[in-house]
N, C-alpha and C positions, 0 to 999 in steps of 0.2 A: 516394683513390688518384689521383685527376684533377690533382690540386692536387699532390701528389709527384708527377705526372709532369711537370708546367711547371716546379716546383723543381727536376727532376734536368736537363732542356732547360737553364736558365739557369745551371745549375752548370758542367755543361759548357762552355757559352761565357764562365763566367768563368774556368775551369782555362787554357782556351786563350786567354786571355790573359796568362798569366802565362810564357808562350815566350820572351820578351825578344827582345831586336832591332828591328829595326827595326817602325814603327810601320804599319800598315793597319788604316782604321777599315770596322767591321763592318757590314752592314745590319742595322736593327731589325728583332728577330724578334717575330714578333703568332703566338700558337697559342690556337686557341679548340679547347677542350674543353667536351665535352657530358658532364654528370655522369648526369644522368636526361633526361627528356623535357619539364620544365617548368625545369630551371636549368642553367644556362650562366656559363663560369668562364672569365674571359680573361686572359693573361696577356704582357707585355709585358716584352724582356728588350734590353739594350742592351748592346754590349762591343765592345770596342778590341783589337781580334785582332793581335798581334805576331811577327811570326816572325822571324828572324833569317837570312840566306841561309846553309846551311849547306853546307861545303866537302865535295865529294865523297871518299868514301875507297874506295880500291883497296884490294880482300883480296886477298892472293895465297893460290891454291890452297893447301894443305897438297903439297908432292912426295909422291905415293904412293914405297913402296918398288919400286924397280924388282926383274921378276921376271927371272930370267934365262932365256934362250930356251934353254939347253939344260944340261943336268945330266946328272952320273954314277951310271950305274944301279947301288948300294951289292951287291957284290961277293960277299961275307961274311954271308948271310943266312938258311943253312939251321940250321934249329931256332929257330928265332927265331917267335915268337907273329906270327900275320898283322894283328891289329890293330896290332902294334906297329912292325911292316913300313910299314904303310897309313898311319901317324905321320910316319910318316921319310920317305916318298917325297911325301907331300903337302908336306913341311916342303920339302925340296925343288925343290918345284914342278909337278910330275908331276900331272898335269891327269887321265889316264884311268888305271887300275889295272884289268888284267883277271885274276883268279884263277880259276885251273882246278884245280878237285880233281886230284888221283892216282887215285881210286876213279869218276871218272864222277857225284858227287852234285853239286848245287846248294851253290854257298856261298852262306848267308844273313848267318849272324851270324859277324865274322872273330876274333872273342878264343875262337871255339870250335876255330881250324885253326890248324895248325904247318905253317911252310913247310919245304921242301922243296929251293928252287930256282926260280930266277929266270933268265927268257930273256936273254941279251947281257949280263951281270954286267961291272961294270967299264968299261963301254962309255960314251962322251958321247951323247948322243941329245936328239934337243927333247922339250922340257917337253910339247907338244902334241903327241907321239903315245904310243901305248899301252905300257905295262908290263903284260909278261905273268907272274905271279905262280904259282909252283907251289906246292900245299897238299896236308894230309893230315891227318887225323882223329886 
């Protein structure tokens, strides 16, 4: 295992030789490994380390898709499945969605409510404030 480990050492600095370009000579590497307590395994590796200056590259960002700061709260939306409301308003942009029962319950899951009605319909408003969402069972 001692002796695969100096072979993997010396491999290595022969890989990195093989970089091309310009030439920079390597200092000799000496690694002693102790195999047991009575033998001793030395190994002596030498290599001509070449790198090449390589020219920097500029990534340009990816342009995220810009969000638009404000949107039209969709108009036409009573009987319409509330998940499927919650689709279309995040499609949108609409950052908060607040749904209020008709009945006073907790909405958890929304493919189980049908809307009803929606506060400001047809209205421009920012993406960053609240849509308020009416539902019913």
């Amino acid at each position: 295992m001692k002796k695969a480990l100096a072979a993997g050492a010396f491999l290595c600095l022969a890989l990195a030789g093989c970089a091309g370009g310009a030439t920079q000579a390597a200092p000799a590497v000496t690694q002693i490994v102790t195999q047991t307590a009575t033998e001793t395994v030395t190994a002596t590796a030498t290599a001509t380390v070449t790198a090449a200056p390589q020219p920097a590259e500029v990534v340009a960002a990816a342009a995220a898709p810009a969000v638009p700061a404000t949107a039209v709260i969709p108009a036409d939306v009573a009987g319409m499945n509330a998940e499927a409301l919650d689709d279309d308003l995040t499609a949108l942009g609409f950052k908060k969605v607040i749904y209020n029962s008709d009945t006073g319950k907790t909405v958890l899951l929304l493919s189980n409510w049908t809307v009803t009605g929606v506060d400001r319909p047809g209205t421009k408003q920012s993406v960053d404030k609240a849509v308020v969402v009416h539902v019913t069972k």
